[in-house]
N, C-alpha and C positions, 0 to 999 in steps of 0.2 A: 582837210579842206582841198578841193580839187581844183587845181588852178593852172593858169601857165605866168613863167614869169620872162621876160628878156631880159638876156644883159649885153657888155661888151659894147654900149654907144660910146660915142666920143667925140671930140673933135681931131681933124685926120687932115692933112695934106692934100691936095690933088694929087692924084698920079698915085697914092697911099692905098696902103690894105687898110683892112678891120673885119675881125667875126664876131657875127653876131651869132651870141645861141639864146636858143629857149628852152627853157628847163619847166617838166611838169612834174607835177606834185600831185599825189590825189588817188592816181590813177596811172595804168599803164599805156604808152600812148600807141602799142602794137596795132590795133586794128584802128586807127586812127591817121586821118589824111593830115597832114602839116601841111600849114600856109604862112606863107612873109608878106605882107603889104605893106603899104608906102603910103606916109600923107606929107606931100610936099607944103611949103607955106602957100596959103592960097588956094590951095589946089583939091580937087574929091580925094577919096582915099582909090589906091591902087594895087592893084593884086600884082606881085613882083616872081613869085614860084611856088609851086609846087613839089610836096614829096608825096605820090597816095601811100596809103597803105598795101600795097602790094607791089612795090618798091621801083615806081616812077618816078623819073623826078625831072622836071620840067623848068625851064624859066620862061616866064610867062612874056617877063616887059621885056619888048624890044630893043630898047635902049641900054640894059645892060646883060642881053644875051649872052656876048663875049667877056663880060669883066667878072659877074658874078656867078656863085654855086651855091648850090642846096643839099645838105646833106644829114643823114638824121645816125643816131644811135640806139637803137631802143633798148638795148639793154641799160643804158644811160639816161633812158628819158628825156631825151633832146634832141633838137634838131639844130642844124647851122644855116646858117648865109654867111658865106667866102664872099666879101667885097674887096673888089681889087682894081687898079687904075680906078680910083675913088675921082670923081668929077664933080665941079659945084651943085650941078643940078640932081648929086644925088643927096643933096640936104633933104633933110624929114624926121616925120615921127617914123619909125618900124616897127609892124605890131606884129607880134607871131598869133595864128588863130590854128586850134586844135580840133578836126570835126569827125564823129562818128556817126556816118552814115544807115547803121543798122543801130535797131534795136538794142538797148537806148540808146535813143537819139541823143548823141551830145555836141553841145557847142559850146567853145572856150577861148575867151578872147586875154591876151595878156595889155599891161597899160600900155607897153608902147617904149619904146628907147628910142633917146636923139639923136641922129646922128652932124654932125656937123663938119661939111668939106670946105676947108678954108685955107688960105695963105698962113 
């Protein structure tokens, strides 16, 4: 079955780490672009970073430019987000999405991990 899965949510400290990975199954995620997005409570969903497949890797939100990273393994089928000086407003769902832009076209979205920034 070809899928992606997150893990590594939690509940975390302010000012605290946590990574998150996603791990795909199915398939190899080499020519494929990883994406991390963000759905706060309330709030639309949010594109947080980027890795493309030809080895960019971007953080997209403003807001945690400086705290977090993106980083992937392919030999391992995964990708990360390094969250670090973890802040309340970075409570949410995190969904890793998996997308291959050529021929076959694929798209793969994982459920989603909690994250939770609290006292």
């Amino acid at each position: 079955q070809e899928q992606v899965v997150e893990y590594g949510g939690g509940l975390v400290q302010p000012g605290g780490s946590l990574n998150l990975s996603c791990v795909a199954s199915g398939f190899s995620i080499k020519d494929y672009a990883l994406y991390w997005y963000r759905q706060r409570p309330g709030q639309e969903r949010e594109l947080v970073a980027i890795f493309t497949s030809l080895g960019d890797n971007i953080i997209k939100l403003e807001s945690v430019r400086d705290r977090f990273a993106i980083s992937r393994v392919n030999a391992d089928n995964t990708v990360y987000l390094h969250m670090n000086k973890v802040k309340s407003e970075d409570t949410g769902v995190y969904y890793c999405n998996a997308v291959r832009r050529t021929w076959p076209i694929k798209d793969y979205w994982g459920q989603g991990t909690q994250v939770t920034v609290s006292p």
